[in-house]
N, C-alpha and C positions, 0 to 999 in steps of 0.2 A: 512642496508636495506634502499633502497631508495625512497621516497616515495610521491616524486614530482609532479609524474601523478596521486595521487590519490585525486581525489576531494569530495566535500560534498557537497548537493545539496538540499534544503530544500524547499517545495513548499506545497501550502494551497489549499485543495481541496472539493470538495462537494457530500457529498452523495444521490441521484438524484433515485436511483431506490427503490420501492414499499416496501422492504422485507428489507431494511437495510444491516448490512452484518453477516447475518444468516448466516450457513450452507453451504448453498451450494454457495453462492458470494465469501462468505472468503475464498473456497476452490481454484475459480478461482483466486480471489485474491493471493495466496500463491503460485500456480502454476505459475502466472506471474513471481513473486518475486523471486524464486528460477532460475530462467532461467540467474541472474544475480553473478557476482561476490561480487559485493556490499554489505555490510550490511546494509539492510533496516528497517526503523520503522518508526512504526505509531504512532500518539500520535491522539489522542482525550476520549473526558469528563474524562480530567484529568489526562490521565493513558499512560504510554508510552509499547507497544508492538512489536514484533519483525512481520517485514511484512513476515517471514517463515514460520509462525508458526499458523496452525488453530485454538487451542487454546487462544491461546495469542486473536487473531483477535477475535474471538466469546463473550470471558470472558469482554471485552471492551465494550460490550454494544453499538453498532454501528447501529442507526436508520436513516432513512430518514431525509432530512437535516440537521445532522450533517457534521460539517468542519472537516475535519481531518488533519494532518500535518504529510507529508510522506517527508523523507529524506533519501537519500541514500548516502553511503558514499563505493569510490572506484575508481578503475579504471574504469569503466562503469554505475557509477550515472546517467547521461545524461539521455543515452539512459533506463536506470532503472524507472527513472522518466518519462520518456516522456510515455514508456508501463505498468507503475501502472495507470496513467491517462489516459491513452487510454482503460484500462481494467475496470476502475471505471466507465468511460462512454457508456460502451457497457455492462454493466449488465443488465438495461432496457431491452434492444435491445433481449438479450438474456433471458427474461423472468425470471430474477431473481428480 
């Protein structure tokens, strides 16, 4: 198995909207994530979680300014990464 093109991609981010990642955020959240090859995860206050999984996201305790630490790892990390953080920033936007 060869596995040359598969990268890992670790990047520090901010949680910015009103509700944290409640419910219905983490939902988008994991709808992002799954759209990728990559095995994604999240780490914050301490706890490392799978960015697939709403549980995982919910059980983590994710408020309003909280940093989290999303890394993907795959053939498609990049782009993985660049649309977790694009979706972290438009949950405001979307009223969450």
């Amino acid at each position: 198995m060869q596995t040359a093109d598969k990268k890992a991609l670790t990047k520090t981010m901010c949680i910015s909207n009103e509700g944290g990642l409640h419910a219905r955020p983490a939902s988008e959240l994991v709808r992002c994530a799954m759209r990728f090859k990559s095995q994604i995860t999240i780490t914050a206050n301490g706890r490392t979680c799978s960015g697939q999984s709403i549980m995982d996201i919910m059980s983590a305790d994710i408020r309003k300014g909280a940093e989290i630490v999303v890394q993907a790892e795959g053939v498609d990390a990049e782009k993985a990464i660049a649309a977790i953080e694009r979706c972290i920033g438009e949950l405001s936007e979307k009223g969450f």
